[in-house]
Every structure is written in C-alpha cells, then in structure tokens.
N, C-alpha and C positions, 0 to 999 in steps of 0.2 A: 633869430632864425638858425636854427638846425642843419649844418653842411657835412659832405665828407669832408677830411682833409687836404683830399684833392683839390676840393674847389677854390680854395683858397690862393689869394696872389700873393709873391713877395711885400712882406711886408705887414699883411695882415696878422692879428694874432686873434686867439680866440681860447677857448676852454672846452679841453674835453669831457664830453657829455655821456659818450657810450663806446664801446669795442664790440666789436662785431665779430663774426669768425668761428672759430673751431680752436678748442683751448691752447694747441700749439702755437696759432699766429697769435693770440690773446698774450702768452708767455711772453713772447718774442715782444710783440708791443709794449707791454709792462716791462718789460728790463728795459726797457729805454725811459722810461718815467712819462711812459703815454696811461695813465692812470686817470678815471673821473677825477674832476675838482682841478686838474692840472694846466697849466697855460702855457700855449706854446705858440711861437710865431715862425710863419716860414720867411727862411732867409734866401731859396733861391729856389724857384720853379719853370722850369723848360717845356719847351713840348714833349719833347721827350727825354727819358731818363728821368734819374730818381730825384724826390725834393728833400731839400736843407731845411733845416728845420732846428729850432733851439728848444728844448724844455730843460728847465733850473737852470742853464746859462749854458749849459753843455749842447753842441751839434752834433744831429745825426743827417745820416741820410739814409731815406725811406723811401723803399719800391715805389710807384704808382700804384702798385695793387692792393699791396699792403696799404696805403694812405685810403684807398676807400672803406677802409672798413672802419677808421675811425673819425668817431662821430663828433663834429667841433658848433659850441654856441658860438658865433663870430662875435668880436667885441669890437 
C-alpha cells in the first residue's frame, strides 16, 4: 500500500516510492536522502509538529507538509 509519509506511525518503516511537489520542495527532499528506492523509518510522530525520521542512519526532522508529499510503500 501506497501512503504519504505522514501517515505513518513511530516505528513503522517503509520505501520511498514518489515526491511530489514543485522542484524546490523536491531539492529540499533529496538532500535529505528522501530519494525513490530509499528506506526510511520514523522515529517520532506527534500530533503536532514535525516528524523524526531516519534515512541511511542519519535523523531528520520533516514539516507535516512536507512529509505529505512524500510517497512511502509501507513495509
């Protein structure tokens, strides 16, 4: 199944599928090694405010807004 990143709970990991957006937020996604083929798990999600999140071992933290625009197959 096909999710944003959003939807996803601590804990879960999955594989980027697609980016969405307008080439600036694309950028911005890809320097974080949010890139198809790539696996990432989130490590903390709140109601509100941004989520944690690991790709290649390294944490980021990504807007909510930004987290919907990328496209994760849940594993």
């Amino acid at each position: 199944m096909i999710v944003p990143l959003n939807a996803l709970r601590p804990g879960d990991r999955g594989i980027v599928v697609n980016i969405l957006g307008g080439p600036t937020a694309r950028q911005r996604l890809v320097g974080m090694g949010l890139t198809p083929g790539a696996t990432v798990q989130i490590i903390e999600s709140h109601q509100y405010g941004p989520i944690i999140i690991s790709v290649g071992g390294v944490r980021f933290a990504i807007g909510r807004g930004m987290a919907t625009k990328v496209m994760i197959r849940k594993l």
